[in-house]
C-alpha positions, 0 to 999 in steps of 0.5 A: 507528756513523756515520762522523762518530762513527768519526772522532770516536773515531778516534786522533788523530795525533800533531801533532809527530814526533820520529826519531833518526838517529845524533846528530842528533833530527828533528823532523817538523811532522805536520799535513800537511792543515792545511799544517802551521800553527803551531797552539797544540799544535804551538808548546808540542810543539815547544817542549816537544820543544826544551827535552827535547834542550836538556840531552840530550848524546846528541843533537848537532844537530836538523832541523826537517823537515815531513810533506806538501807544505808546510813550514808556513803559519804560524798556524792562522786557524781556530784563531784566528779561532774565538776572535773570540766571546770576551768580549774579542773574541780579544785575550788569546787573541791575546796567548796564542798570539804571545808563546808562538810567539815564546818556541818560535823564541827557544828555537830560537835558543837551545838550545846545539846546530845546527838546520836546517830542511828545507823541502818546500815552502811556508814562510809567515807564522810558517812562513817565521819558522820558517825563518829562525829556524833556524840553517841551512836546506835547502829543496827546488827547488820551496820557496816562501817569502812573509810574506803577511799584509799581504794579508789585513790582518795585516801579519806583525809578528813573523815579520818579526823573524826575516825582518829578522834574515836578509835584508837590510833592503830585500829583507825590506821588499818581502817583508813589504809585498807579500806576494809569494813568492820561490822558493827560489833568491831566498831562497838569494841572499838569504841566508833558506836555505843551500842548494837541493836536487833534491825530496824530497832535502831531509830528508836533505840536512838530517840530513847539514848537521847531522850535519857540524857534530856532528862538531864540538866540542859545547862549542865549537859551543855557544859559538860559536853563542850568540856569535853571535846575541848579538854580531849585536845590539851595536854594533861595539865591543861586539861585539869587546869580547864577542868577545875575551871568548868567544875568551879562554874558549874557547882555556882550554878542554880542546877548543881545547888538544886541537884546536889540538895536533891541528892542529899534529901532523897528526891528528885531534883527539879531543873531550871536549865542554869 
C-alpha cells in the first residue's frame, strides 16, 4: 500500500475535542496543521458541542481552548477558495459558510452559562471573532491578535462585529484597516482579553477563570449574562428600564433570598440554581 493510499484510509482525528474537568466542558479546536481555521466542520461541531451543554446542568462554564501553536486563523481559504468553480462562482457557498459561522458565535454569547477562551497564540480574522465573542478570555504572553483581511482583499466585515462590540471604536478601526497584530498585552488595555498568563499556562488559567464564576449562582449568571449583551444594544433609558425589570425578577428568586440571608448572617450561602 502506497503511503498516499494509508493516509487516505487513515482515521481522521477529530476537528473538535471535548474534556470535562469538574463542572466545567472544554472544548479543544484540533486542526493544529491547518492553524486551527474555522472550516465548515469545525463551525457546526462547535456549535453542535454549544447547543449540547446549552441544557446540560451539569456542565456550569465552558473554555474554548486550541490544540498547537495557534488558537485559530479564522476561515479555511482552502476550503473556500475550492468553491470559486461553482456555477456561481462560491456565492451561495459564501453565503452558506458566513451566516453559519455568525449563528456558531451568537450561540456563544447565548448559551446561558460562562465561556472563556484561552488563547495559545495567534488569534485572526474569524479567530480574533472567536475571542471576542467569548465572555472573558485568557491568552498566552506570546498571543497575537489581528483582522487582516484587508490585506488580502477581504476586509473582515463580520469579525469586526465582535471586534467593535469589545474594543473601542478607534482602536477596532486601526485593527480592522491595517490588519497589523497587537500583542497580548495591547489586546489586554484594550479590553479584547481579561488577562495575559506565562506560556503553556493558559488552559488552566481558563479552567480556573471558569470554574470561580461556577461557584456562582447558575440561575443568577445565566440571567445576569443574557442582561447583559441585551442591554449593551439600547439606548440608556432602555437600558434601565430592562434593567430594573431583570433586578426585580431577580431579587423573587429563591437564590437572591438565600444569598442576600447568607450575606446578612455571615455564611455561605447555599444554591438551588432558581
Amino acid at each position: 500500500m502506497s503511503a498516499q493510499a494509508a493516509r487516505a484510509r487513515a482515521p481522521q482525528a477529530p476537528t473538535l475535542l471535548r474534556e470535562t474537568v469538574g463542572s466545567i466542558t472544554v472544548l479543544t479546536l484540533n486542526r493544529p496543521a491547518a492553524r486551527n481555521s474555522l472550516s465548515e466542520g469545525l463551525i457546526a461541531e462547535l456549535h453542535g458541542a454549544l447547543d449540547e451543554i446549552r441544557d446540560d446542568n451539569n456542565v456550569r462554564g465552558v473554555v474554548i481552548a486550541a490544540n498547537g501553536p495557534a488558537f485559530s486563523a479564522g476561515h479555511d481559504m482552502k476550503e473556500l477558495t475550492a468553491r470559486r468553480s461553482d456555477a456561481d462562482r462560491g456565492r451561495a457557498y459564501f453565503a452558506q459558510i458566513m451566516n453559519a459561522c455568525s449563528a456558531m458565535m451568537q450561540a456563544v454569547v447565548n448559551l446561558p452559562k460562562p465561556v472563556v477562551a484561552a488563547v495559545p497564540g495567534i488569534a485572526t480574522a474569524a479567530g480574533c471573532q472567536l475571542v471576542a465573542s467569548c465572555d472573558l478570555a485568557v491568552a498566552s504572553e506570546t498571543a497575537t491578535f489581528a483582522t487582516p483581511g484587508v490585506d488580502i482583499g477581504l476586509f473582515c466585515s463580520t469579525p469586526m462585529v465582535a471586534l467593535s462590540r469589545n474594543v473601542p471604536r478607534k482602536q477596532a478601526m486601526e485593527m480592522l484597516l491595517t490588519g497589523e497584530p497587537i500583542t497580548a498585552v495591547a489586546a489586554q488595555n484594550i479590553g479584547l482579553i481579561n488577562r495575559v498568563v506565562p506560556a503553556g499556562t493558559e488552559r488552566d488559567a481558563a479552567i480556573a477563570l471558569a470554574q470561580k464564576v461556577a461557584l456562582k449562582s447558575a440561575y443568577t449568571v445565566k440571567l445576569g449574562k443574557e442582561a447583559f449583551y441585551r442591554q449593551a444594544e439600547m439606548s440608556l433609558a432602555e437600558a434601565y428600564r430592562y434593567a430594573a425589570e431583570v433586578m426585580t425578577e431577580n431579587m423573587m428568586a429563591r437564590d437572591a433570598e438565600e444569598g442576600i440571608g447568607a450575606f446578612l448572617e455571615k455564611r455561605d450561602p447555599k444554591w438551588q440554581d432558581k
